[in-house]
C-alpha positions in Angstrom: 87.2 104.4 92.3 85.1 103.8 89.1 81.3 103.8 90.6 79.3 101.2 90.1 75.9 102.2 89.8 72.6 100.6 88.4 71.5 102.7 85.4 67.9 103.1 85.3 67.4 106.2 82.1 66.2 109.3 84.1 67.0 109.1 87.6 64.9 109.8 90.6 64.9 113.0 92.7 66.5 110.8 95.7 69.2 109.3 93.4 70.0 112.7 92.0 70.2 114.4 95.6 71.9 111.1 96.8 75.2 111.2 93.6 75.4 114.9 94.3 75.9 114.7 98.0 78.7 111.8 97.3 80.5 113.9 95.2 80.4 117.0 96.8 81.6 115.1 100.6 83.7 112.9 98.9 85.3 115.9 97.0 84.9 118.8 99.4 84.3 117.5 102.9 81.0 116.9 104.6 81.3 119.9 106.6 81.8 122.6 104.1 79.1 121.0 101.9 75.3 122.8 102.7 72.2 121.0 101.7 71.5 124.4 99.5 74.5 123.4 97.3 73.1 120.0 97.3 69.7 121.0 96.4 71.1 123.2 94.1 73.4 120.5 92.0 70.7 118.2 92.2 68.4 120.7 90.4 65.3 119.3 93.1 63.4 121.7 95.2 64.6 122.1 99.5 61.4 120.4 100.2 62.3 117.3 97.9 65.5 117.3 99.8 63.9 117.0 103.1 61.1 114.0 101.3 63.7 112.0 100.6 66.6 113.1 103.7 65.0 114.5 106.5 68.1 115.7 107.9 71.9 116.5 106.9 72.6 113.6 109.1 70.4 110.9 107.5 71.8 112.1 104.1 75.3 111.1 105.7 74.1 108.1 106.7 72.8 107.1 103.2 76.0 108.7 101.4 78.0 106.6 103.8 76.0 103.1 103.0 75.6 103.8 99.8 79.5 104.5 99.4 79.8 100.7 101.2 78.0 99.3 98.8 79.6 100.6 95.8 83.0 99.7 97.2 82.7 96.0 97.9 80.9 95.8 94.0 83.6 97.4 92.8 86.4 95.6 95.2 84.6 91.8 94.1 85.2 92.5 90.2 89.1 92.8 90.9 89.0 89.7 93.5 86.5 87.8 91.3 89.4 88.1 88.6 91.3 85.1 90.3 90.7 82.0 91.1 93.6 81.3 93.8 92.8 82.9 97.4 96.3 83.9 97.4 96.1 86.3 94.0 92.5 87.0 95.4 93.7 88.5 98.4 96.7 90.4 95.9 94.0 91.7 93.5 92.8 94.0 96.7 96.0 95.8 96.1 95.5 96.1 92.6 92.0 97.4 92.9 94.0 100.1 95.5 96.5 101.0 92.7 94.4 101.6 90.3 92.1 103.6 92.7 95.5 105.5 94.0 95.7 107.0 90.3 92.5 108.3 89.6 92.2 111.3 89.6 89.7 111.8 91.6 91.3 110.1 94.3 90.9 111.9 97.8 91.5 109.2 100.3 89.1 106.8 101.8 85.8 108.4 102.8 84.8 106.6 105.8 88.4 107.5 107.1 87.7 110.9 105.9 84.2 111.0 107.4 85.5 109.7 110.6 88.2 112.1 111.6 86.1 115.1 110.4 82.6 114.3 112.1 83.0 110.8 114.1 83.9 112.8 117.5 80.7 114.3 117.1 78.5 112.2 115.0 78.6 108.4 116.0 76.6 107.1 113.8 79.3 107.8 111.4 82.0 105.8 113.2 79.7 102.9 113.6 78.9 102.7 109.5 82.4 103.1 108.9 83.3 100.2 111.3 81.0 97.9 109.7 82.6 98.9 106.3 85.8 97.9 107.5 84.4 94.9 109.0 83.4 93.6 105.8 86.5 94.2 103.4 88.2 92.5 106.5 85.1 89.3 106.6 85.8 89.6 102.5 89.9 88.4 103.4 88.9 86.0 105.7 86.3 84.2 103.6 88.6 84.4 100.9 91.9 82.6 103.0 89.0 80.2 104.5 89.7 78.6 100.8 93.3 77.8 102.1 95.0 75.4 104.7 96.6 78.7 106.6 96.2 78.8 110.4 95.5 82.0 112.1 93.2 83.3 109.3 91.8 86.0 111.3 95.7 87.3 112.5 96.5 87.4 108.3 93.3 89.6 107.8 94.2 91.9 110.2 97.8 91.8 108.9 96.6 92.7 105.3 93.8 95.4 106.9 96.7 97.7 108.1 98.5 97.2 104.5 95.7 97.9 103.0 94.2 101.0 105.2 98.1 102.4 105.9 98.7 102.2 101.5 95.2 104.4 101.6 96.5 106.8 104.3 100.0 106.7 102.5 98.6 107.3 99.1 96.7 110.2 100.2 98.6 112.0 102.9 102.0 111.4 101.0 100.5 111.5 97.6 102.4 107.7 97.4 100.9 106.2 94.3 103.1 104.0 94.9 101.7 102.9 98.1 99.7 99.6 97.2 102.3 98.4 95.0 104.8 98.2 98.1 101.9 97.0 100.5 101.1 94.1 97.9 104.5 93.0 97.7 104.3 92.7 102.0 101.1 91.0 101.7 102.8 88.7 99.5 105.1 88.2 102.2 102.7 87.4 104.3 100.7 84.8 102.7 103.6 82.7 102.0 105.2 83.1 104.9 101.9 81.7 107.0 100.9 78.0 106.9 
């Protein structure tokens, strides 16, 4: 996923810890990541860190909203590509494809986040919750354009394409995966009036 990310010159201290935590949990794990490497790849002092993030868990939390936010900016500019709801709600898939072949692809981190720490952390389950709850409000307002029935049933139809293509692209290594989920979700849509 390309980041989308105001650019202000010279960032702050809380920015710099803020990118370098993302990359490193995103990359590495949450757990295996210490706030000394963080400090350290920020280039801020341990007593900046705990200014701006008192904890390791409210630098999670701010990784995990700030990762939200990014997503659904970067999810609108494929979906605000179409004018249809129909290739709207097929541009999610094309957003996952192109996401699927980065590089720098390592699954979804809220998914990630929640299988490694959620048991124990449940602040974590409840951010990612609300994440999903908004790409899945983003289908419904989007098929709220149409004269479908059951608007809510379709969403949650094209939520488990989309989150299985993520698992499946990841686990499997599938980059394949939202290619074949768009062409159900296609399915889906027209077969639903």
């Amino acid at each position: 996923m390309e980041e989308v990310k105001a650019s202000t010159g010279k960032q702050s201290a809380a920015s710099r810890i803020l990118n370098a935590a993302e990359e490193l949990f995103y990359n590495e794990g949450i757990q295996t990541v210490g706030i000394d490497r963080i400090v350290k790849e920020s280039n801020v002092a341990l007593n900046t860190m705990y200014k701006h993030f008192p904890s390791k868990d409210k630098l999670i939390e701010c990784y995990l909203k700030d990762r939200d936010i990014n997503w659904m900016r970067w999810l609108e500019r494929y979906i605000s590509k179409e004018s249809e709801p129909r290739e709207k709600i097929l541009a999610i898939f094309d957003a996952l494809n192109d996401w699927f072949n980065d590089e720098n692809f390592r699954g979804c981190a809220f998914i990630n986040a929640s299988g490694e720490l959620g048991a124990t952390k449940p602040f974590i389950i409840e951010i990612s919750k609300a994440h999903k709850e908004k790409v899945c409000n983003e289908i419904i307002k989007i098929l709220s354009n149409t004269d479908r029935k059951q608007i809510e049933k379709i969403a949650k139809q094209i939520m488990i394409l989309i989150e299985g293509a993520i698992v499946q692209a990841y686990i499997n290594e599938d980059k394949d995966a939202a290619i074949y989920a768009k062409e159900m979700a296609g399915v889906i849509i027209d077969s639903t009036v």
